[in-house]
N, C-alpha and C positions, 0 to 999 in steps of 0.2 A: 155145504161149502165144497166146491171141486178143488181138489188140488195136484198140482203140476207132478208130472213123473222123472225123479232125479234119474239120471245115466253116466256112469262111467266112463269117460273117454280112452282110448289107447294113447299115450305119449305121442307114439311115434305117428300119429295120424295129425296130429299140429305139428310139431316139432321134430321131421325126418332126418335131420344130423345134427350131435351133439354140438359141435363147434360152429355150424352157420348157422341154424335154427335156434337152438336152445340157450346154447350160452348169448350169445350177441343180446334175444330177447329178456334174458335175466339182466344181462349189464344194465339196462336202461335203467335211468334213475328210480322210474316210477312202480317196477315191477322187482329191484335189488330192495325196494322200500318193503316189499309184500315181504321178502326174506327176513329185515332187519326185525320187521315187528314181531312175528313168529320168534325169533333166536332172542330178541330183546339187546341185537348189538347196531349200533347205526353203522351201516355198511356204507360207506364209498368207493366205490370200482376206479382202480387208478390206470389197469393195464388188461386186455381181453391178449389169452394165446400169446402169453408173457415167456421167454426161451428162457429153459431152466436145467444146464449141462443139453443134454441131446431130446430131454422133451419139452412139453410147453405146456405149463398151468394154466387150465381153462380162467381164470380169473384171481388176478391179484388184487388185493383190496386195502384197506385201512379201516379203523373204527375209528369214527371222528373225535369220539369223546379220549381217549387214552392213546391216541396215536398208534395204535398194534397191527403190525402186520397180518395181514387176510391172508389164507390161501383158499380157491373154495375148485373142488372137482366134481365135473356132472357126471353123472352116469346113465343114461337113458333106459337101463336096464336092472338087474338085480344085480345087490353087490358079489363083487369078485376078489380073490385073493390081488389080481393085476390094479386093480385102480385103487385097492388099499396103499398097495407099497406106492403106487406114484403120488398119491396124496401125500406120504411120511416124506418120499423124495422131495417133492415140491418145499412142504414143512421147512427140513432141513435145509435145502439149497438156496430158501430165498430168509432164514432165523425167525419165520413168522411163529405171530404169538397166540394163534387161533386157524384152526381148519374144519371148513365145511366141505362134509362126502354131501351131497344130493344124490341121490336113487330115485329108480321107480319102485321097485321092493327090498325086503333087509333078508338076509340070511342070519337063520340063529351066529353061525362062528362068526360071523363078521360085527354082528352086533355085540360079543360077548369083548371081541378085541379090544375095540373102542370104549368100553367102558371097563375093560382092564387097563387101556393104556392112560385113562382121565385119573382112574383109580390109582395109579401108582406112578406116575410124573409128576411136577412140580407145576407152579404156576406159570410157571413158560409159556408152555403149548396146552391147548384147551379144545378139544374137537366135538365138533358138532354131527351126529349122523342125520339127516334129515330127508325124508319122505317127501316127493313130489308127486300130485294127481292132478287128475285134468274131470271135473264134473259137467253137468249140464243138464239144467230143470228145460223139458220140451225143448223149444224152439230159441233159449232166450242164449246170450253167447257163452263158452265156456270160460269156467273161472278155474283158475287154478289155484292149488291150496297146500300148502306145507305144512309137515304135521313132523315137529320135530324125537326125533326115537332115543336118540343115546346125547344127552349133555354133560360138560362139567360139572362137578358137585363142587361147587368155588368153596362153602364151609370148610371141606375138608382140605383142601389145598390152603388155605389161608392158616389155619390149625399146623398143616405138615411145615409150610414155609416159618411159622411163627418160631416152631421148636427146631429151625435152621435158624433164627433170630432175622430173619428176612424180612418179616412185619413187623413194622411197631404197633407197642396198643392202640395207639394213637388210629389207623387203620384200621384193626380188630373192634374199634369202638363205634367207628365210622361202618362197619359192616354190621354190626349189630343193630344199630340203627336204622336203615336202609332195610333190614330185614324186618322190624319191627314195623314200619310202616306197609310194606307188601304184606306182611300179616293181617293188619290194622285195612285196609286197600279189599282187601281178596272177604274177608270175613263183611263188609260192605257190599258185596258183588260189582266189586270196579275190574270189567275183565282189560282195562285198556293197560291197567296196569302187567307189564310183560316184562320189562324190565328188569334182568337178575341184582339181587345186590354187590355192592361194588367196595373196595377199601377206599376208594373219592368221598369227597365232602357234600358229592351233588348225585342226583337222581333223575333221569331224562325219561321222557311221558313223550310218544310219537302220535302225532293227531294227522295224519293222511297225506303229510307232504315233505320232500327231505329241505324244502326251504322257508321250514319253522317249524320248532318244537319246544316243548314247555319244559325247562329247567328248575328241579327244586334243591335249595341250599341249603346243607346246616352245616353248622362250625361247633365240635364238641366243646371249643374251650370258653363257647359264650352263649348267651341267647337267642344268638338272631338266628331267624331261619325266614327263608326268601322264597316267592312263585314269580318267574319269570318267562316271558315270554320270547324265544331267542329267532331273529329274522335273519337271513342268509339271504336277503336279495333285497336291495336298497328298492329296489320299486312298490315293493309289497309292505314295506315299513313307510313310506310315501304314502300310501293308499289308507292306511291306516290311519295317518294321521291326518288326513282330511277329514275322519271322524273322529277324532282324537277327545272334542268335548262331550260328543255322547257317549263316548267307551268311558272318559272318566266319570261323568255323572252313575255308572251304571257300577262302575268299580273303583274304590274308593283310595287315596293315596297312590296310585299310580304314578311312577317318575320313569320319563320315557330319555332314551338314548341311542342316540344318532352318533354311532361312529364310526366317523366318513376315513378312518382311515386305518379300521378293523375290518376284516369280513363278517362280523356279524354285530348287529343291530338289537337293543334291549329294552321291555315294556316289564317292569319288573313291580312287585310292592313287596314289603319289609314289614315284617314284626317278630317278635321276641316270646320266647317260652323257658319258662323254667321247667317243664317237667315231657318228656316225648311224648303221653298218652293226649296232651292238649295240642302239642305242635301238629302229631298226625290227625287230628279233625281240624285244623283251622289249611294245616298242608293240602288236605284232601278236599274240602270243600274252594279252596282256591282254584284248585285243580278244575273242579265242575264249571267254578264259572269261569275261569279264563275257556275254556273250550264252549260255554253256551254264546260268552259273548264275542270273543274276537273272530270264531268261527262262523260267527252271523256275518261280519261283515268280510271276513279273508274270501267268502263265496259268495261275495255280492260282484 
């Protein structure tokens, strides 16, 4: 078997200035997506070269699920003491509740910052350091790849916040669980799962496009736990439903929802568990087939 020769690209040989090149190319929906999945936050770009006091934050953002302010800084190079402090500037100037440094490389003291400063703040601010490369096997086009270095340890902020009494268990129970199924997920080999756990009731699974993704539900104080399938563009929920009797024939109790006057659209099914170790295998294999089958037909 012959096989192709991988090569390392130089950044700056795609992407020759941070702010015309690189950032503009991350904004786009469909390559801010390559980010969200890596980080496990859904990112929405609300503002590119956003003026913040006398500079301007390469990209403001939002996380769609918990509404939190983005701030995310490129670097096109190895990290500096300079684009640390304007990432914390930024932080602070715009009360965002999440920062992404993108780099080409990390310095030991810059990486040690950032996981001092995850380590010992509250759950406010949550910073992401994250690695950008440029590959390419032979002739074929380069891909690029984020490889995230320094994250939030959400446990331990959720613990620190709790003994402020800033979480309820209520929360705490809801993260224990969400934790337990990424356990439950990962010990399967399901790498789709990237998603960190959350104090929410719900757990978001990104399948290749920011206009649908698979939502899973539980509610500590009852049974039900839900696999839904969430649409963000009435056309693609229209298309759907022109197959709509071979997807239900294929998956069973489906109740489909069309609301024309929500921005997003719902293909969900319901059942009930009394104990988490049955919820995550019936959670988890919904999961498989909602992606075998509506993905057959979202790429028809």
């Amino acid at each position: 078997m012959e096989l192709g020769k991988l090569e390392k690209i130089e950044l700056r040989e795609v992407w020759r200035h941070e702010a015309l090149d690189f950032t503009r190319w991350l904004a786009r929906k469909e390559n801010i997506a390559l980010l969200s999945k890596e980080i496990g936050i859904d990112i929405e770009v609300i503002e590119t070269e956003m003026s913040v006091g006398r500079y301007n934050v390469d990209i403001y953002a939002r996380d769609t699920e918990s509404n939190k302010k983005i701030v995310i800084e490129n670097q096109l190079e190895n990290t500096n003491h300079d684009h640390l402090g304007k990432m914390l500037v930024y932080a602070a100037g715009l009360d965002a509740d999440i920062a992404i440094w993108i780099v080409k490389d990390v310095n030991e003291e810059h990486k040690q910052a950032v996981e001092w400063l995850n380590d010992n703040s509250f759950e406010k601010i949550n910073i992401f350091l994250v690695k950008v490369e440029l590959w390419q096997i032979d002739n074929s086009p380069i891909a690029p790849k984020f490889q995230v270095i320094c994250e939030p340890n959400n446990w331990a902020k959720v613990l620190k916040q709790q003994s402020k009494e800033n979480v309820s268990d209520l929360e705490l129970k809801q993260m224990e669980y969400w934790q337990g199924f990424v356990d439950y997920a990962k010990s399967k080999d399901k790498t789709y799962i990237s998603q960190r756990p959350s104090i929410y009731n719900w757990y978001v699974i990104r399948i290749g496009s920011s206009d649908y993704k698979i939502k899973l539900v539980h509610s500590v104080n009852s049974d039900m736990i839900r696999c839904q399938l969430e649409i963000f563009n009435d056309e693609i929920y229209k298309k759907l439903e022109q197959y709509r009797t071979e997807i239900d024939d294929k998956i069973n109790g489906l109740e489909w929802e069309y609301l024309e006057d929500r921005k997003v659209n719902r293909i969900s099914c319901n059942n009930s568990s009394k104990d988490n170790a049955s919820s995550y295998v019936w959670l988890l294999d919904m999961v498989d087939r909602f992606k075998e089958v509506f993905l057959d037909y979202l790429n028809k």
